[in-house]
N, CA, C and O atoms as CSV, one atom per row, in Angstrom:
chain,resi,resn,atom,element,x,y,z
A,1,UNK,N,N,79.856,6.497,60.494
A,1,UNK,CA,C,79.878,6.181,59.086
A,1,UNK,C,C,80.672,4.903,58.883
A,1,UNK,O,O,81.736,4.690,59.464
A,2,UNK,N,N,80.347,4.426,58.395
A,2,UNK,CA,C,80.999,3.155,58.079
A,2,UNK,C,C,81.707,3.087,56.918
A,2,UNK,O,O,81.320,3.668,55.904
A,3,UNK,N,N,82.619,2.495,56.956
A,3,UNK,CA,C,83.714,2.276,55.429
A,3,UNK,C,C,83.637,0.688,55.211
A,3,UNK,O,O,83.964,-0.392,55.703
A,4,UNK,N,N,82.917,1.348,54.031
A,4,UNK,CA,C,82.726,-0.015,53.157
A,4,UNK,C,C,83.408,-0.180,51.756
A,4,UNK,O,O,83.104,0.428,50.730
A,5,UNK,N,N,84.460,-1.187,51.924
A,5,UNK,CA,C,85.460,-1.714,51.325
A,5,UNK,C,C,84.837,-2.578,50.001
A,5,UNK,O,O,84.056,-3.517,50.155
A,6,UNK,N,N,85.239,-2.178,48.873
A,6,UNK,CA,C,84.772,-3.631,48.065
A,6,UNK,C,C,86.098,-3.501,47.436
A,6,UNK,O,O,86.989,-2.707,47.133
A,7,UNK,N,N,85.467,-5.571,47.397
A,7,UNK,CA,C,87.529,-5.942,47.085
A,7,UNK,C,C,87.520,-5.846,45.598
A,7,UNK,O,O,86.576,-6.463,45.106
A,8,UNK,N,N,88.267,-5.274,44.776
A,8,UNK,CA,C,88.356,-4.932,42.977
A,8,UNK,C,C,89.085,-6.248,42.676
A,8,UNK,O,O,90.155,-6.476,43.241
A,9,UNK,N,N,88.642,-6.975,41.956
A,9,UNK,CA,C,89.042,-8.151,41.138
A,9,UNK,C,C,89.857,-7.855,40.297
A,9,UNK,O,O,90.073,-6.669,40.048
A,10,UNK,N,N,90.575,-8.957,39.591
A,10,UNK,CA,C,90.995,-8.717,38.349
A,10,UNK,C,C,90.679,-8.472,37.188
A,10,UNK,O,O,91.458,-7.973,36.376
A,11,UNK,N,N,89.335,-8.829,36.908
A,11,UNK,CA,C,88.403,-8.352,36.061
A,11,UNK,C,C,88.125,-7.018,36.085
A,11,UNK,O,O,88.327,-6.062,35.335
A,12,UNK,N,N,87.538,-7.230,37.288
A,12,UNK,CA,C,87.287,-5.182,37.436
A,12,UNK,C,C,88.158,-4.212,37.029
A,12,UNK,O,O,87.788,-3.147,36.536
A,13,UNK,N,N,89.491,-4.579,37.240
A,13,UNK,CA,C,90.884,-3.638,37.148
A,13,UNK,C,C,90.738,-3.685,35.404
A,13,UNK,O,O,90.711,-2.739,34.617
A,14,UNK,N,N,90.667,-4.960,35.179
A,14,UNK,CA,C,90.957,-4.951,33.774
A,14,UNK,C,C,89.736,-3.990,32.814
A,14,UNK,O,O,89.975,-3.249,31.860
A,15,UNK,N,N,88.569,-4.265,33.364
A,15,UNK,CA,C,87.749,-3.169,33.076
A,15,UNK,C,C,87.724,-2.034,32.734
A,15,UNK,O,O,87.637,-1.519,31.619
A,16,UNK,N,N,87.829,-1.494,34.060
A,16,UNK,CA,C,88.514,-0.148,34.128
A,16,UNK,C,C,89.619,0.447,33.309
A,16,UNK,O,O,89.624,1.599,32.875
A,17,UNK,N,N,90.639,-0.536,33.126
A,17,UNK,CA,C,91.577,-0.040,32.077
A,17,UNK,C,C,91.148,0.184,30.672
A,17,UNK,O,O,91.267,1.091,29.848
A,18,UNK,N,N,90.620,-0.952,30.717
A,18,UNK,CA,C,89.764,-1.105,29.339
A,18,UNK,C,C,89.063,0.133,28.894
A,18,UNK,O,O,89.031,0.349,27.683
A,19,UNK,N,N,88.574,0.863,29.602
A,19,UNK,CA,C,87.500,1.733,29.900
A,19,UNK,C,C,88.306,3.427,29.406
A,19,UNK,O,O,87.911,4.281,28.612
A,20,UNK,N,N,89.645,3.367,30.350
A,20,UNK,CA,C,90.439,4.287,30.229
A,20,UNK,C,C,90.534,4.245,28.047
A,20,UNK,O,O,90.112,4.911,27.102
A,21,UNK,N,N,91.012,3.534,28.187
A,21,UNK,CA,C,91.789,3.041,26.801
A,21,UNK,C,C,90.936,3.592,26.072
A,21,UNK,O,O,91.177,4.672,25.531
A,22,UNK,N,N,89.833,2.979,25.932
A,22,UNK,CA,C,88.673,3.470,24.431
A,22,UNK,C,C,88.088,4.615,24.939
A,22,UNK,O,O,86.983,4.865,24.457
A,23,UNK,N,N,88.561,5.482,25.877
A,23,UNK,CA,C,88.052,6.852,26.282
A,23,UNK,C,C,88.986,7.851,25.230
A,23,UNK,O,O,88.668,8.760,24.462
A,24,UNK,N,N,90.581,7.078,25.668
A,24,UNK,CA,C,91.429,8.013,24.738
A,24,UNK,C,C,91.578,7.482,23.569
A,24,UNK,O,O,91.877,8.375,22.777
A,25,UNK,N,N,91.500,6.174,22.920
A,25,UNK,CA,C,90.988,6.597,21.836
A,25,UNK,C,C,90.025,7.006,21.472
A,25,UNK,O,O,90.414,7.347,20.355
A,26,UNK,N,N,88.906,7.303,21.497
A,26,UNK,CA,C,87.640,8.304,21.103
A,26,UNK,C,C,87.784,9.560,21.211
A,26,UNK,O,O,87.286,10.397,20.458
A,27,UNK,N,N,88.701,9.836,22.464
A,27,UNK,CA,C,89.375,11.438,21.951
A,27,UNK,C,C,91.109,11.430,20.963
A,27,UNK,O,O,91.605,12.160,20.104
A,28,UNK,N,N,91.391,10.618,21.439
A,28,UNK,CA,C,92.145,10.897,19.676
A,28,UNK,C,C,91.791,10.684,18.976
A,28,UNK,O,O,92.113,11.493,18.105
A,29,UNK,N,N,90.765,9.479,18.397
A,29,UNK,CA,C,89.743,9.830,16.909
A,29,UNK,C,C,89.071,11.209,16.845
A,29,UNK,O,O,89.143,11.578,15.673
A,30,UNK,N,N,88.657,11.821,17.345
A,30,UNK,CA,C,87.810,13.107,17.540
A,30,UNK,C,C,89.225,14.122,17.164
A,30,UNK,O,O,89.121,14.914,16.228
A,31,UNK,N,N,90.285,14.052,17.803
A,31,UNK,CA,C,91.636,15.377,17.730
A,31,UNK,C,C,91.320,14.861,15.639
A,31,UNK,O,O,90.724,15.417,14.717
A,32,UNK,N,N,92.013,13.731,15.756
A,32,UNK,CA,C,92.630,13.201,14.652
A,32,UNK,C,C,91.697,13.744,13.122
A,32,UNK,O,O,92.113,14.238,12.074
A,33,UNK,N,N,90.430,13.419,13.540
A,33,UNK,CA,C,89.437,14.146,13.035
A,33,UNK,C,C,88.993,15.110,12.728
A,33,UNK,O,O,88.241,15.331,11.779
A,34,UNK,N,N,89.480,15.943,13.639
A,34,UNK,CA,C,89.270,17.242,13.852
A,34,UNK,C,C,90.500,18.137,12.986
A,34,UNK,O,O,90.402,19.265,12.503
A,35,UNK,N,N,91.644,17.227,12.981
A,35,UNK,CA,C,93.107,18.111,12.951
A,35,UNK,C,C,92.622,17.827,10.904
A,35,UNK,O,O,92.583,18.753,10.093
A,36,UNK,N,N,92.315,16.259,10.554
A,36,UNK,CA,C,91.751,16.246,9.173
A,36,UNK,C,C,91.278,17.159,8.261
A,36,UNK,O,O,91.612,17.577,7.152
A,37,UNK,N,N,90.193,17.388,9.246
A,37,UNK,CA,C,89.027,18.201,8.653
A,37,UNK,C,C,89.501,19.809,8.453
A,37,UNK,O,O,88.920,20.544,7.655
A,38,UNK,N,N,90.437,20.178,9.140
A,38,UNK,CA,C,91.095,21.576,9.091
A,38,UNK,C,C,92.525,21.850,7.586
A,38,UNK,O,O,92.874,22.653,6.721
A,39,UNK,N,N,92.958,20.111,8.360
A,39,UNK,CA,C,94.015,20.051,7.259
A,39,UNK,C,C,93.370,20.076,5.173
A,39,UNK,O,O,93.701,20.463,4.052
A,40,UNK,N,N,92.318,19.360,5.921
A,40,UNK,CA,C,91.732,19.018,4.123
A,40,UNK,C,C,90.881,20.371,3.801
A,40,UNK,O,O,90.374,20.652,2.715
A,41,UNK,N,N,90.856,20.873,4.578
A,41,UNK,CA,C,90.123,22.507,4.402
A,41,UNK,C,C,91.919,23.321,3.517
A,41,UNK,O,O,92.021,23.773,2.377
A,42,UNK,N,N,92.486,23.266,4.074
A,42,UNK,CA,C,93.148,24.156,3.903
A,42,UNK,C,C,94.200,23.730,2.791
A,42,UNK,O,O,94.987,24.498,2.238
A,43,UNK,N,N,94.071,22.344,2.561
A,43,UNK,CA,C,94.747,21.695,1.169
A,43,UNK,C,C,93.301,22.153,0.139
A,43,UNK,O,O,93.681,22.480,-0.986
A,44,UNK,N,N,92.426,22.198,0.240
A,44,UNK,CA,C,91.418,22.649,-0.767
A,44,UNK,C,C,91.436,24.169,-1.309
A,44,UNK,O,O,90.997,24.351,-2.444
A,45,UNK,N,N,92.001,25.470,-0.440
A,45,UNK,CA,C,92.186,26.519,-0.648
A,45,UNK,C,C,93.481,26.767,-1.124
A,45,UNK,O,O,93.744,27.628,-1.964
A,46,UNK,N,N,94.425,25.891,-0.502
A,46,UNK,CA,C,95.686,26.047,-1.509
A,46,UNK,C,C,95.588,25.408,-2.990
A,46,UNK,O,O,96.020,25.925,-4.020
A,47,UNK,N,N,94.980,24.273,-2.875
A,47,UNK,CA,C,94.886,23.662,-4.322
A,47,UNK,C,C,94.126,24.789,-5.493
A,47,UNK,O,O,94.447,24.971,-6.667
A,48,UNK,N,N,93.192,25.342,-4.817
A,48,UNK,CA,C,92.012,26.621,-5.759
A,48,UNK,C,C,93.324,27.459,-5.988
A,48,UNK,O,O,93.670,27.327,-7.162
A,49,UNK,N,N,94.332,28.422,-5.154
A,49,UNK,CA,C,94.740,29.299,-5.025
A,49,UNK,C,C,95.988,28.942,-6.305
A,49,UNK,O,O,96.430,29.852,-7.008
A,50,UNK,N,N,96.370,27.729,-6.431
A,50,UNK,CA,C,98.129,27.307,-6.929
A,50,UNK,C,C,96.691,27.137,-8.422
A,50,UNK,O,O,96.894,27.976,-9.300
A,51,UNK,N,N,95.920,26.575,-8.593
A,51,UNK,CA,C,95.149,26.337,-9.807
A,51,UNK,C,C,94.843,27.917,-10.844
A,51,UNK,O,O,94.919,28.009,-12.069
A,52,UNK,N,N,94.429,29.206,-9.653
A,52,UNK,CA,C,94.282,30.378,-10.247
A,52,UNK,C,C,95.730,30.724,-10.696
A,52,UNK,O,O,96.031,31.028,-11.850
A,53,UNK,N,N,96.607,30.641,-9.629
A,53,UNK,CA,C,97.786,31.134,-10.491
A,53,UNK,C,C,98.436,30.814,-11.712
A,53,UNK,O,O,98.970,31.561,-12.533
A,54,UNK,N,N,98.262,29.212,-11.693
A,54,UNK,CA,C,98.417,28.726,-12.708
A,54,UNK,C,C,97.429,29.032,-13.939
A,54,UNK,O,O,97.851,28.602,-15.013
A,55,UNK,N,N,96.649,29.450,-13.966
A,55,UNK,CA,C,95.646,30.262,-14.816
A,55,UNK,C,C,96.296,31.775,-15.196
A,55,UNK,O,O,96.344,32.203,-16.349
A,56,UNK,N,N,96.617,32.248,-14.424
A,56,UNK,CA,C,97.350,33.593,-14.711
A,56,UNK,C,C,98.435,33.660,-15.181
A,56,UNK,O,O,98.714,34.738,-15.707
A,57,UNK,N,N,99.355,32.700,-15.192
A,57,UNK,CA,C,100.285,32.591,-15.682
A,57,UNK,C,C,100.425,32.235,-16.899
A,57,UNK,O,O,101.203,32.795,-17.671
A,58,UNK,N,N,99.554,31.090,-17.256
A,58,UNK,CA,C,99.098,30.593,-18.762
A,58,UNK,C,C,98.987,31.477,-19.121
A,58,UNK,O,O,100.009,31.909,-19.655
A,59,UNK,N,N,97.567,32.567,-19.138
A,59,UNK,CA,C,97.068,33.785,-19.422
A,59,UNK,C,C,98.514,34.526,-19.652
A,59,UNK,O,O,98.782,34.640,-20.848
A,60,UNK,N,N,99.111,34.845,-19.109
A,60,UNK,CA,C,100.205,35.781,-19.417
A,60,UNK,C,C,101.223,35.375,-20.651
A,60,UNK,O,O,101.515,36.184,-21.532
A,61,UNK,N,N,101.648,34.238,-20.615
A,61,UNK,CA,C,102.658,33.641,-21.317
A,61,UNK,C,C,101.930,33.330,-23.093
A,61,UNK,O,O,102.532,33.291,-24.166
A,62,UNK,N,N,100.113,33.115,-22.731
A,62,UNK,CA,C,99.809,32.992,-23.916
A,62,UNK,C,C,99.915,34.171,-25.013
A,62,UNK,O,O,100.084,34.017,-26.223
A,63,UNK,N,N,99.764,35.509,-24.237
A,63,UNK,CA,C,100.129,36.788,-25.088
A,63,UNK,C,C,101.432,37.203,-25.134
A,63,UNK,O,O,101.636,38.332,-25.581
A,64,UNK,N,N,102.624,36.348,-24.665
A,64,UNK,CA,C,103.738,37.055,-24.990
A,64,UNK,C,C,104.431,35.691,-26.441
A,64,UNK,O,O,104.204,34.490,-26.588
A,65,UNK,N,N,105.263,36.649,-27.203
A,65,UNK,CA,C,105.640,36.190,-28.439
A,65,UNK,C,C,106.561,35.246,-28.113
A,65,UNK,O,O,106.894,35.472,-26.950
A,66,UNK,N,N,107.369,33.939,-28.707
A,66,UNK,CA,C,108.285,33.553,-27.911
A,66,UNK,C,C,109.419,34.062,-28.961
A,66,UNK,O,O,109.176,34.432,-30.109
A,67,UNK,N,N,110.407,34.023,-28.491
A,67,UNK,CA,C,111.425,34.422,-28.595
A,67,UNK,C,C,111.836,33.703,-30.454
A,67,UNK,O,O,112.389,34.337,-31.353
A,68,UNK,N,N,111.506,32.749,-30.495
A,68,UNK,CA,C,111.901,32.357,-31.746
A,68,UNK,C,C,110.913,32.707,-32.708
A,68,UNK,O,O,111.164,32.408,-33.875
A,69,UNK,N,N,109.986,33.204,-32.487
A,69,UNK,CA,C,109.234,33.785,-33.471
A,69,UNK,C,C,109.401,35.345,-33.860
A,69,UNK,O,O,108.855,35.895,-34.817
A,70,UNK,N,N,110.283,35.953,-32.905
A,70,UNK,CA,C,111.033,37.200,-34.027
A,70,UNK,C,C,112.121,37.085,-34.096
A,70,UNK,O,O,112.843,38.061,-33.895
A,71,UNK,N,N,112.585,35.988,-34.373
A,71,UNK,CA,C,113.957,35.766,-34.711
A,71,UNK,C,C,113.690,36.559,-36.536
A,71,UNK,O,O,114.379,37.550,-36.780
A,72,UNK,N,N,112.940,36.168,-37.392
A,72,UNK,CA,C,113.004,36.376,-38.507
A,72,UNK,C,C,112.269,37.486,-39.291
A,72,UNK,O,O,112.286,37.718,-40.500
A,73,UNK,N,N,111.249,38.468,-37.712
A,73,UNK,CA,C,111.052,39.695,-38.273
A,73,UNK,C,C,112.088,40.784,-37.862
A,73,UNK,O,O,112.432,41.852,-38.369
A,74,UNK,N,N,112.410,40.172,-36.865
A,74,UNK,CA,C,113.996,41.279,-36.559
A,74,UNK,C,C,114.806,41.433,-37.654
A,74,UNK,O,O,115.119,42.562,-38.033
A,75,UNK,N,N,115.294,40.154,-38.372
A,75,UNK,CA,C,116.425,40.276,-39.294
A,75,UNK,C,C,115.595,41.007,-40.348
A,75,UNK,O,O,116.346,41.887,-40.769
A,76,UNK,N,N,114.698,41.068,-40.838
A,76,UNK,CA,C,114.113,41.679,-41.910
A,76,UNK,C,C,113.939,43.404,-41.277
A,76,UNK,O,O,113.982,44.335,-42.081
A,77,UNK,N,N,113.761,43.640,-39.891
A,77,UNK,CA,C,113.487,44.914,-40.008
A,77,UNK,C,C,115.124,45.410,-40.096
A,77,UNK,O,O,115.529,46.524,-40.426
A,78,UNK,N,N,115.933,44.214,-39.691
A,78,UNK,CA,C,117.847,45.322,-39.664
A,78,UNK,C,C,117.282,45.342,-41.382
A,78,UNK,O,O,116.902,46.486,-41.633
A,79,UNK,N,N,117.164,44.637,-42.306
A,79,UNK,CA,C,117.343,44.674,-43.574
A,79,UNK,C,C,117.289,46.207,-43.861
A,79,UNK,O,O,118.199,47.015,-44.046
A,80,UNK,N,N,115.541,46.389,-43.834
A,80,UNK,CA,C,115.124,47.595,-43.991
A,80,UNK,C,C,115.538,48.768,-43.654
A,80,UNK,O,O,115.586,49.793,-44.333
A,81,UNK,N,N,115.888,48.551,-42.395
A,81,UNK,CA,C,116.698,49.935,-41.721
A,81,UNK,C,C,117.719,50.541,-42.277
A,81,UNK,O,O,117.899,51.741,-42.487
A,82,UNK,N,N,118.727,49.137,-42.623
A,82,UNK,CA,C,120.034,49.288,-43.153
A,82,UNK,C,C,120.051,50.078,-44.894
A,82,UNK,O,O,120.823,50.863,-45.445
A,83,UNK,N,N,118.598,49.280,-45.378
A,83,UNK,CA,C,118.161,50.110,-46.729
A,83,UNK,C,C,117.910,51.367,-46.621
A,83,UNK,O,O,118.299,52.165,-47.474
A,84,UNK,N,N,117.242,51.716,-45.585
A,84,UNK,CA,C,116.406,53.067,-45.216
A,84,UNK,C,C,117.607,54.109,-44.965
A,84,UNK,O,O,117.680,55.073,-45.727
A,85,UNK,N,N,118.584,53.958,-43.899
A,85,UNK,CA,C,119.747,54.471,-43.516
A,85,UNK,C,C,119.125,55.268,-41.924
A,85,UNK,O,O,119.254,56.415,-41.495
A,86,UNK,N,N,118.442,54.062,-41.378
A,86,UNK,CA,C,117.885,54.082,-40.162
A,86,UNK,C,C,118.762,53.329,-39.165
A,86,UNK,O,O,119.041,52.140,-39.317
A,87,UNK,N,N,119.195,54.091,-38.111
A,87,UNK,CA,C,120.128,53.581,-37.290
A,87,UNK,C,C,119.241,52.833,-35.733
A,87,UNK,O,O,118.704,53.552,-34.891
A,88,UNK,N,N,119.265,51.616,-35.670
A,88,UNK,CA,C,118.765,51.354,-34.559
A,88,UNK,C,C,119.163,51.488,-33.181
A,88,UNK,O,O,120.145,50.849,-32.804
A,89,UNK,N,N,118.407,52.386,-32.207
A,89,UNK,CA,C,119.424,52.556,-30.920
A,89,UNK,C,C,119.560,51.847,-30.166
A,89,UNK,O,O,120.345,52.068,-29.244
């Protein structure tokens, strides 16, 4: 068998590196891509999820009274009570 030698230039080397290089980047565009496409998946289900709550919460707060709006049926019901000779517990 014979061994046959070929002499690698500087070109060639540089080639080859070259070669290496845009291999890994094309697999880190592909990770990078990949890691995206999972990440923007899962910012889309949190965004739906924080949007419903925030819906439920509105919803909740819209049926409760706020606080300054029985400020002035309270004092009217002590009135009454106090007329009535109704003791509040």
């Amino acid at each position: 068998m014979k061994n046959i030698s070929k002499k690698i230039t500087i070109n060639d080397l540089a080639g080859m590196i070259k070669r290496g290089f845009d291999k890994v980047g094309e697999n880190m565009k592909k990770g990078f891509d990949e890691l995206g496409n999972k990440l923007g998946g899962q910012m889309r289900v949190l965004s739906e999820n924080n949007e419903r709550a925030h819906e439920e919460i509105k919803l909740r707060l819209d049926n409760i009274a706020y606080r300054f709006e029985l400020v002035k049926p309270q004092k009217r019901v002590d009135v009454l009570e106090k007329k009535v000779g109704v003791k509040h517990k």
